[in-house]
C-alpha positions in Angstrom: 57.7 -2.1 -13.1 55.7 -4.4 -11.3 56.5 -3.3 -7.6 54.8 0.0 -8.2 51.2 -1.9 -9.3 51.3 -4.0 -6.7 51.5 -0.8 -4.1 48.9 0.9 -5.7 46.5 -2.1 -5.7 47.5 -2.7 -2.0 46.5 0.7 -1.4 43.4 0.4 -3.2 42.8 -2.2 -1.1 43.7 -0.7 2.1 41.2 2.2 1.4 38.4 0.1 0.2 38.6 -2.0 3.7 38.5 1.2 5.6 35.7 2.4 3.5 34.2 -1.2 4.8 34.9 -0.3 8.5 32.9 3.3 8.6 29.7 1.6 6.6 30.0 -0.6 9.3 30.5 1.4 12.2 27.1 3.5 10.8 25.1 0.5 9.6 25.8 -0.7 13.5 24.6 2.4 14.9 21.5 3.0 12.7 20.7 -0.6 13.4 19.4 0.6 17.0 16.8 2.4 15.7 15.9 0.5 12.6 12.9 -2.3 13.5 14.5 -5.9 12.6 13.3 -6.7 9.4 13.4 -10.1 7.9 15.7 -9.8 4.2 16.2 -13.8 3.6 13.6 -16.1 4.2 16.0 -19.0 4.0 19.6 -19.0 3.9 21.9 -22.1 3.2 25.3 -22.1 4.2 26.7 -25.1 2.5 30.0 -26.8 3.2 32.0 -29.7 1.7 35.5 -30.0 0.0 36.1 -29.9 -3.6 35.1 -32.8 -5.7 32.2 -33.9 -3.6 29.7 -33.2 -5.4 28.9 -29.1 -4.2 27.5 -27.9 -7.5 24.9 -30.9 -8.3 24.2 -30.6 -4.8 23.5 -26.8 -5.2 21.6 -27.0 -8.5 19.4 -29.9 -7.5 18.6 -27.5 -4.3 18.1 -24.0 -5.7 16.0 -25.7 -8.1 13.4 -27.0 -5.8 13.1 -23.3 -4.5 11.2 -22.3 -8.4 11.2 -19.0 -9.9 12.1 -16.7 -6.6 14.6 -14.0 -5.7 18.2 -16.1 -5.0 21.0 -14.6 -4.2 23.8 -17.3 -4.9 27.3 -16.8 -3.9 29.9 -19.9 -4.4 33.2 -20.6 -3.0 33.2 -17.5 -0.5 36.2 -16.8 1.9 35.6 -17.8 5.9 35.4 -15.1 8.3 34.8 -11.9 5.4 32.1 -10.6 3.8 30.4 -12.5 0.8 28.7 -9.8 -0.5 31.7 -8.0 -0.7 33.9 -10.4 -1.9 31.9 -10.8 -4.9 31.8 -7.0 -5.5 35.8 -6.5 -5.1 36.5 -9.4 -7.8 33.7 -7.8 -10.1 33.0 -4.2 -8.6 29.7 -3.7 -11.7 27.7 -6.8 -10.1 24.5 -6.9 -8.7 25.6 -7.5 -5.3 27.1 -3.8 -4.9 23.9 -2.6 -2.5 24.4 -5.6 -0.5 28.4 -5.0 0.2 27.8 -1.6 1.9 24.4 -3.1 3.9 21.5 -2.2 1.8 20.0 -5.5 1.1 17.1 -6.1 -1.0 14.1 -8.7 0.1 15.3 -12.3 -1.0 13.4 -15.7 -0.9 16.8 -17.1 -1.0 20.3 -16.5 0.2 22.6 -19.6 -0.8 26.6 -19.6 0.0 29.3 -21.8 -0.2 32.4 -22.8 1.5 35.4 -25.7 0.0 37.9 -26.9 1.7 37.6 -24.6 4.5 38.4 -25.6 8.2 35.3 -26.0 10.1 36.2 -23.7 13.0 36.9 -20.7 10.8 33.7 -21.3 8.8 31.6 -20.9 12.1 34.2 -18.0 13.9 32.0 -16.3 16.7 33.1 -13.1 15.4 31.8 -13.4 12.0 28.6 -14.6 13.6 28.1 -11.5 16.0 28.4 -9.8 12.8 25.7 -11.8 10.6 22.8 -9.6 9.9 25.2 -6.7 9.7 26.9 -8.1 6.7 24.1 -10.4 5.3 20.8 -9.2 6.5 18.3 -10.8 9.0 17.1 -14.4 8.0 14.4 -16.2 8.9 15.5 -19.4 8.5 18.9 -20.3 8.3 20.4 -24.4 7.6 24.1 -25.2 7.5 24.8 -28.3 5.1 27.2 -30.5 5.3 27.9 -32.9 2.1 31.0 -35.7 2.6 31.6 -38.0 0.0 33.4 -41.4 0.4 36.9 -40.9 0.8 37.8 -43.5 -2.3 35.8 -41.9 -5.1 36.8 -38.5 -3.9 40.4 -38.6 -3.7 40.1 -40.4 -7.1 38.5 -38.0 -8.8 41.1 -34.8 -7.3 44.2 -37.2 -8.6 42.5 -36.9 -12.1 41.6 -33.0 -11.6 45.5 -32.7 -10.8 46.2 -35.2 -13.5 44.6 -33.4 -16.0 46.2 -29.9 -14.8 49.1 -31.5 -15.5 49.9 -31.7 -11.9 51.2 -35.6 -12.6 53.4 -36.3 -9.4 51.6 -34.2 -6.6 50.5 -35.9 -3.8 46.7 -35.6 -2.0 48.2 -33.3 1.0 48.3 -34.9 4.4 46.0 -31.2 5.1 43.0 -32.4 2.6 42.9 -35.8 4.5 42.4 -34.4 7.5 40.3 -32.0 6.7 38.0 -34.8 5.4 38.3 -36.3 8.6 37.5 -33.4 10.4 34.4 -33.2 8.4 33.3 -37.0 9.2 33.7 -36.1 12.7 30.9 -33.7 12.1 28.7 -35.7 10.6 28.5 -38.0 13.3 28.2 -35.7 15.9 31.8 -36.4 17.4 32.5 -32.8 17.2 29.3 -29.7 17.4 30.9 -26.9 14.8 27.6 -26.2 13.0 25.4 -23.8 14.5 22.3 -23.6 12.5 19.7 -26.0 11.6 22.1 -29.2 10.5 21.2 -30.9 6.8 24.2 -33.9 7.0 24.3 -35.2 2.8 25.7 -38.2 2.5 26.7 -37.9 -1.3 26.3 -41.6 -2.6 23.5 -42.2 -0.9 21.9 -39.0 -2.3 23.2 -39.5 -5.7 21.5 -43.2 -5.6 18.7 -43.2 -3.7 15.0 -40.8 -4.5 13.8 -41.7 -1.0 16.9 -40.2 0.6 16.7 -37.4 -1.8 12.8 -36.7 -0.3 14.2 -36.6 3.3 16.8 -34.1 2.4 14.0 -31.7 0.9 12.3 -32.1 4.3 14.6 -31.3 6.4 14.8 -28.6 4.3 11.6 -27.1 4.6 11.2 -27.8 1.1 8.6 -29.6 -1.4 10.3 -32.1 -3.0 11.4 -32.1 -6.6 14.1 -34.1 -8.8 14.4 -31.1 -11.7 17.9 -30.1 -10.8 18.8 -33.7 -10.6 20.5 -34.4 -14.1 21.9 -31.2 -14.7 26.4 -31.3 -14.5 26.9 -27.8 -13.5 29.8 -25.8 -15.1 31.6 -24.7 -11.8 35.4 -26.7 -11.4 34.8 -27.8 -15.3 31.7 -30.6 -14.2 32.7 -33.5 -13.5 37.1 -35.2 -13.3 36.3 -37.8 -15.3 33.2 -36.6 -17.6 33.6 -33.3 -17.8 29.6 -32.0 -18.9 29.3 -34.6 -21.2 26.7 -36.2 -19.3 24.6 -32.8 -18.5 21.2 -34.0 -18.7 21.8 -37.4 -18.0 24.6 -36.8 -14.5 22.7 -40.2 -12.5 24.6 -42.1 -15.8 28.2 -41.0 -14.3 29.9 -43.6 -12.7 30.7 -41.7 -9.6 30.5 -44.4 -6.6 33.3 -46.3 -9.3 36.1 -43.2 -9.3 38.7 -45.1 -7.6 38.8 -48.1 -9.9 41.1 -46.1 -11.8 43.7 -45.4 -9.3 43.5 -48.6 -6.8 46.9 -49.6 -8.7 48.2 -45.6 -8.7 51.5 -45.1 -5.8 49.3 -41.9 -4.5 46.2 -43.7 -3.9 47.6 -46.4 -1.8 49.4 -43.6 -0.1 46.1 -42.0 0.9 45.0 -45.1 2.3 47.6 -45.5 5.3 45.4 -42.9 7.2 43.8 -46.1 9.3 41.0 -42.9 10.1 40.2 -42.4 6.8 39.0 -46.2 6.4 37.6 -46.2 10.2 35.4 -43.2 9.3 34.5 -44.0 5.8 33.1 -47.4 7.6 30.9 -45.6 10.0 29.7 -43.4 7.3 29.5 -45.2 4.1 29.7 -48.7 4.9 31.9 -51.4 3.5 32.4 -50.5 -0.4 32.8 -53.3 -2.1 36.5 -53.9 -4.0 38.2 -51.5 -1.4 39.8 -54.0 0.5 42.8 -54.4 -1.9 44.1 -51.5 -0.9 44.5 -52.7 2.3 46.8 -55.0 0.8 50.0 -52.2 0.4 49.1 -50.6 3.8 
C-alpha cells in the first residue's frame, strides 16, 4: 500500500520542480527588462555545525535589527532554493510569493546552513542564480560561528545520549567538517564570498567588548537584548534545555566536556592531532584539556 504513495508524492514532486524550472526560465527573461531593484537591504548567510551555538547567535543578531521586515529561514538545504524549501514543507506560509520570484521589500533576509560542507554552501551555480531565487541585496555578510571542539562534541554526545542514541560514535565526517571550518576561519582556505563575520563562540558568549565588534562588522548598532534569550530550535540547550531562557550567560557552556573527559567516545574524538592543533590556534590552551591527551 505504501509503494503507490510514495509514486504519487514523487510525482508531485517531479511536477512541482518543473513548475520551478518555467518560473525560472520567465523570471530570467523578464529580468532583462526589469531595472535592478534592491529587495534585501542586508542578508546574512550564517554557517556553523549543530550545537555551536546558531540559534543564540541568530536571536542575539536579528534582535539588534528592531521592529523591521525579516525574513528568517533556518537550517536551509545547500545549492536549492530557500524560499522554496520552506513553501514545499508548509505550502500555506508566507513565503509562497517569494518561491515563484515575487519578493516583497525586506530590511532583512537571514538564512541558515548546519553541518553543511563549505564548498556546496558557496557552489558557483547557486550563486549565478542568487537574485533570481532570493532577490537583489544590498548588502550581503556570510558568518562563520566555530565553537571549541571540547564543549561541542560534548554537548552532541549528550543530544545523542538523550535520543537514546547511547553507543553512537561522533562520525569521523563531523570532525572533519569542523576542521574544515577552522581552516576557514583562519584564512587557510577562501570559501566565503561575501563580506566575512568570523564568531568565535566562547569568546562571544564571554566577552561584551567582542560582542560590540561583531555588531560592527555588522553594520549594526550595538545591543545585548537577544543576549539571554535560549531559543527553542534543537530543544535549547544539551544539557539545560530552556531552563535558563532569560538568564542563557548562567549556562555553563565553556565546561561541556567535563562531563565526558572520562567517556570512551570522547577520548576517541581526541586522536584527531588536527582537532587539538586547530582548537590551539583558535581558542587557545583550555584549561583541564590536557588529560585527554593522556589516552591518545
Amino acid at each position: 500500500m505504501r509503494q503507490p504513495f510514495y509514486s504519487i508524492n514523487k510525482l508531485r514532486e517531479l511536477k512541482r520542480e518543473l513548475g520551478y524550472g518555467l518560473y525560472d526560465q520567465l523570471n530570467t527573461v523578464l529580468s532583462w527588462f526589469r531595472p535592478q531593484t534592491i529587495i534585501n537591504e542586508s542578508e546574512i548567510r550564517l554557517i556553523g555545525l549543530q550545537r555551536t551555538g546558531n540559534h543564540g547567535i541568530t536571536n542575539w543578531i536579528i534582535k539588534q535589527y528592531g521592529d523591521v521586515n525579516i525574513a528568517y529561514l533556518n537550517a536551509v538545504r545547500p545549492q536549492y532554493n530557500p524560499y522554496r524549501l520552506y513553501y514545499n514543507n508548509f505550502p500555506n506560509n508566507r513565503f509562497k510569493k517569494d518561491a515563484f520570484g515575487q519578493f516583497s521589500k525586506k530590511d532583512l533576509l537571514f538564512y541558515s546552513y548546519e553541518d553543511r560542507r563549505l564548498e556546496r554552501i558557496m557552489d558557483q551555480d547557486f550563486e549565478k542564480k542568487h537574485d533570481l531565487y532570493l532577490g537583489k541585496s544590498a548588502n550581503r555578510y556570510d558568518v562563520l560561528i566555530l565553537r571549541d571542539p571540547f564543549n561541542l562534541f560534548a554537548s552532541r554526545l549528550k543530544m545523542m545520549d538523550d535520543q537514546g542514541k547511547k553507543t553512537r560514535l561522533i562520525e569521523k565526517s563531523s570532525i572533519n567538517l569542523w576542521i574544515s571550518y577552522a581552516k576557514e576561519f583562519l584564512g587557510e582556505t577562501d570559501y566565503l564570498n561575501q563580506k566575512k563575520v568570523f564568531i568565535n563562540y566562547n569568546q562571544w558568549f564571554c566577552d561584551q567588548a567582542y560582542r560590540k565588534n561583531i555588531s560592527k562588522q555588522l553594520d549594526l548598532e550595538f545591543s545585548d537584548i537577544g543576549l539571554e534569550k535560549v531559543k527553542g530550535q534543537g530543544g535549547g540547550s544539551s544539557f539545560d534545555k530552556q531552563n535558563l531562557s532569560g538568564k542563557a550567560t548562567e549556562m555553563k557552556v565553556l565546561e561541556r566536556w567535563q562531563n565526558f573527559k572520562d567517556d570512551p567516545r570522547f577520548i576517541k574524538i581526541f586522536e584527531n592531532e588536527q582537532l587539538w592543533h586547530y582548537s590551539d590556534q583558535i581558542f587557545g590552551k583550555i584549561p583541564g584539556t590536557e588529560c585527554l591527551m593522556n589516552h591518545v
